[in-house]
N, C-alpha and C positions, 0 to 999 in steps of 0.2 A: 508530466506527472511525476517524473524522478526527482525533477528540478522543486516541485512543489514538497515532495516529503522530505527533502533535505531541508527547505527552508522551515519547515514544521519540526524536525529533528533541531534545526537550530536553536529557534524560538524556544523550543522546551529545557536546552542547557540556558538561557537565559532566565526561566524560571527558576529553574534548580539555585541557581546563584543567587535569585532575588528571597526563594524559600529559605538559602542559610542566612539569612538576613533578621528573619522571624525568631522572636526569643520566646515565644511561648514553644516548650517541644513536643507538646501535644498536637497541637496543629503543627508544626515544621515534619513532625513523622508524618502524619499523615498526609500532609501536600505532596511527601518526599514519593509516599508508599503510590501516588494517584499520576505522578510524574511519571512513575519507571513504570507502571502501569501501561499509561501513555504512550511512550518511547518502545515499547517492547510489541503495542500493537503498529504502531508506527511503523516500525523496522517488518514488521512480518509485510507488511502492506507495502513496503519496499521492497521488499524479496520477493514478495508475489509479482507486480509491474516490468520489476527485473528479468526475472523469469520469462514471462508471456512476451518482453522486449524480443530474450536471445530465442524464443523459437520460432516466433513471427518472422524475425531476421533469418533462421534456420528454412524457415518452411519458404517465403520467399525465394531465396536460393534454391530451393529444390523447385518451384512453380517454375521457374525460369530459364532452369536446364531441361525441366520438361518441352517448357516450350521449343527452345532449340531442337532438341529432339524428336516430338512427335507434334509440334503445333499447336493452334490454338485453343483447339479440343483439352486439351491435354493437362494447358496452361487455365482453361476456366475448371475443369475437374480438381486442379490443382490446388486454385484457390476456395473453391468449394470446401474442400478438403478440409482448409485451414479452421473453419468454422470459427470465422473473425468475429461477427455479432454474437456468439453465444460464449464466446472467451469474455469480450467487454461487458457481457450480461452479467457473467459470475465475477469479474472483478469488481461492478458496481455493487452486486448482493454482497459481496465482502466487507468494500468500504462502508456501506450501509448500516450490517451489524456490527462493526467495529467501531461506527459512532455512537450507533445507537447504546452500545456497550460504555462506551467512555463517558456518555452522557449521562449514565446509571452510578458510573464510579464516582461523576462530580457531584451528584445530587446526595451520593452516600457519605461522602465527605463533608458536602457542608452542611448536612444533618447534625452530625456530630460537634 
């Protein structure tokens, strides 16, 4: 998923560079304003993945010394614990309205 929003983060300085290319500056602001728009929900939506990476990584290491410790009881309460399906729940409801969102900003854009 990291590997995917970099390449989306890439893709959009490829636009930026094809936007300064546009000589009407009417439309070049406003592609410019709907880019960093873009890039900004981007980046949060990479911070969030990131995030849920290092405590999934966090809370494993803590399942795992559980188990060492008190066994397999311990190690399934553990992973219970992590509430894995309802993390990937709310990062899907995220990416969802952050398209649905950008999807609004491209339709307001080439309105205009």
């Amino acid at each position: 998923m990291e590997e995917t929003l970099t390449e989306m983060l890439g893709e959009l300085q490829d636009m930026r560079r094809e936007i300064n290319l546009i000589h009407n500056n009417t439309l070049r602001s406003k592609c410019h304003t709907l880019v960093e728009k873009t890039e900004g929900k981007i980046r949060q939506g990479f911070s969030a993945v990131k995030k849920m990476k290092d405590n999934l990584i966090q809370s494993a290491g803590n399942a795992v010394r559980a188990f060492r410790e008190r066994g397999r009881d311990a190690l399934a309460e553990s992973v219970r614990a992590m509430k894995i399906p309802e993390a990937l729940d709310k990062l899907s409801a995220m990416f969802g309205r952050m398209s649905k969102e950008m999807a609004q900003d491209t339709r307001r854009t080439m309105r205009c």
